[in-house]
C-alpha positions, 0 to 999 in steps of 0.5 A: 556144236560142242558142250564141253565140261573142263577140269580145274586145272583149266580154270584159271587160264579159261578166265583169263582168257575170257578177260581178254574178251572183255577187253577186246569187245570193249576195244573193238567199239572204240575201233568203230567209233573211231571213224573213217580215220582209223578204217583207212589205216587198218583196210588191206591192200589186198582186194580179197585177202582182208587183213585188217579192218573190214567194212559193213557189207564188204565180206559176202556169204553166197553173194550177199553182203554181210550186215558186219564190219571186223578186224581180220587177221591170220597166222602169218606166212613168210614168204616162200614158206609153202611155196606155191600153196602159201603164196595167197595167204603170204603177208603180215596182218595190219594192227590199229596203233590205237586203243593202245597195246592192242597188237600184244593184247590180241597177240596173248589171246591168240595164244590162250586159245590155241592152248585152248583149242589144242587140249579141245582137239585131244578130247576130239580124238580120244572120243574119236576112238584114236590116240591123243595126238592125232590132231598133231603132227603133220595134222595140227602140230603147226596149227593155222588160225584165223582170228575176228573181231566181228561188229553188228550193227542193230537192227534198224526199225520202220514204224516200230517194227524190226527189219533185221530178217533182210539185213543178214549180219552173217549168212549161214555158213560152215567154217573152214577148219577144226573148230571155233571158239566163239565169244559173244555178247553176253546180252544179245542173241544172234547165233542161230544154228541149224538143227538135224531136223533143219529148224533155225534155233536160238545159241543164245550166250552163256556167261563165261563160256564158249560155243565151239563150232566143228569145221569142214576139216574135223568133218572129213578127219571124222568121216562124217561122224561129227558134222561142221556147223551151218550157223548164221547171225541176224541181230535183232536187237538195236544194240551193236554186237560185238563177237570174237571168233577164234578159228583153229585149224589144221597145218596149212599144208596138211593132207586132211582125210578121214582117220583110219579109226573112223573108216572103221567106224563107218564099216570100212568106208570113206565118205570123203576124198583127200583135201589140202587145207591151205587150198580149202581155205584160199577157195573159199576166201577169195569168194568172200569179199566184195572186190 
């Protein structure tokens, strides 16, 4: 997980940004509340690629049902784009007709985050001791993303108790890309990380600000110096929460491996084989949903 400072010339757009969040927080419990009408539209006719709405319980994590419900929705793959590669992740994502402009609200943040993410991963590969463009090109120039608009239910009660502990919102997991840019309620803490020392502590929200989780592929492109994040949500509160992640990622065709500047680092060792990131994702997302 990152700490990041940022100069002015960012500040405007980081506002701006935020709003949006503000907006799609508030929108995505109108969504909800809404109701079985609106769910029949937005759920995917594909059994394990959910673009569009997704019911509580529906993704799984390790084979256990995750205590949420969102709205899914990737970069769009044409068809024939990748070839074989793409063909999993093809199709167009499914937008609500109602709140009203929500297709183009969602679609200029995706934008504000990538801009974001893009000038992030230039940081990266400075401190990494490379050039700033590493993370372009061939490696990101085409960046994939994967953006959710995730709802958690609160916690139920029994005699005046919690009993959240058994009802996972999220299981610990590591993301799949570059980094994430994760949005959270400003009231509520849920996110918990894991620690080197392997203890579960509280990343309870900062107003105005992101948590940027490392992903699997900045791992490997690293060779281990930065680690992707294992990360859960269990929210104990009896407040619906609402969280917009926003997951930046290499090209779907990208050759991720570990930057020669960072094998030097590591005396001249690779600690990680060659991956294809569209592959890393379709394995993982066909284990994640409830057929």
């Amino acid at each position: 997980m990152l700490l990041l400072c940022w100069p002015n010339a960012m500040i405007q757009k980081w506002f701006k940004t935020l709003l949006y969040v503000k907006l799609l927080s508030n929108w995505i419990r109108l969504a909800v509340r809404l109701g079985s009408s609106m769910r029949r539209v937005m759920v995917s006719l594909r059994p394990w690629l959910k673009r569009g709405y997704q019911r509580i319980g529906e993704n799984i994590t390790k084979g256990v049902p995750d205590m949420h419900e969102a709205i899914d929705c990737y970069k769009e793959l044409k068809q024939g784009m990748y070839g074989a590669l793409g063909k999993p992740m093809e199709g167009c994502n499914q937008w609500p007709h109602y709140p009203p402009n929500f297709k183009e609200l969602m679609e200029e943040y995706i934008s504000l985050c990538t801009e974001v993410s893009r000038k992030i991963m230039r940081g990266i590969a400075l401190a990494l001791g490379g050039s700033p463009d590493e993370f372009e090109g061939e490696r990101g120039g085409d960046a994939f993303w994967v953006m959710r608009l995730i709802g958690y239910p609160g916690a139920s009660t029994a005699n005046g108790k919690c009993t959240s502990e058994n009802d996972i919102g999220c299981g610990a997991h590591t993301d799949y890309g570059l980094l994430t840019l994760v949005n959270q309620d400003e009231n509520i803490t849920a996110l918990q990380v894991r620690n080197q020392a392997g203890e579960w502590i509280s990343a309870p929200p900062n107003p105005g600000t992101f948590v940027c989780n490392i992903g699997d592929m900045l791992k490997i492109l690293s060779n281990g110096l930065y680690e992707s994040t294992l990360h859960r949500v269990i929210n104990k509160s009896q407040t619906y929460r609402v969280c917009v992640a926003f997951f930046y990622e290499p090209n779907y065709d990208a050759a991720v491996e570990p930057l020669e500047v960072c094998v030097r680092k590591r005396g001249g060792t690779r600690k990680f084989e060659k991956a294809v990131y569209g592959e890393h994702l379709v394995s993982k997302v066909q284990t994640n949903f409830v057929t």
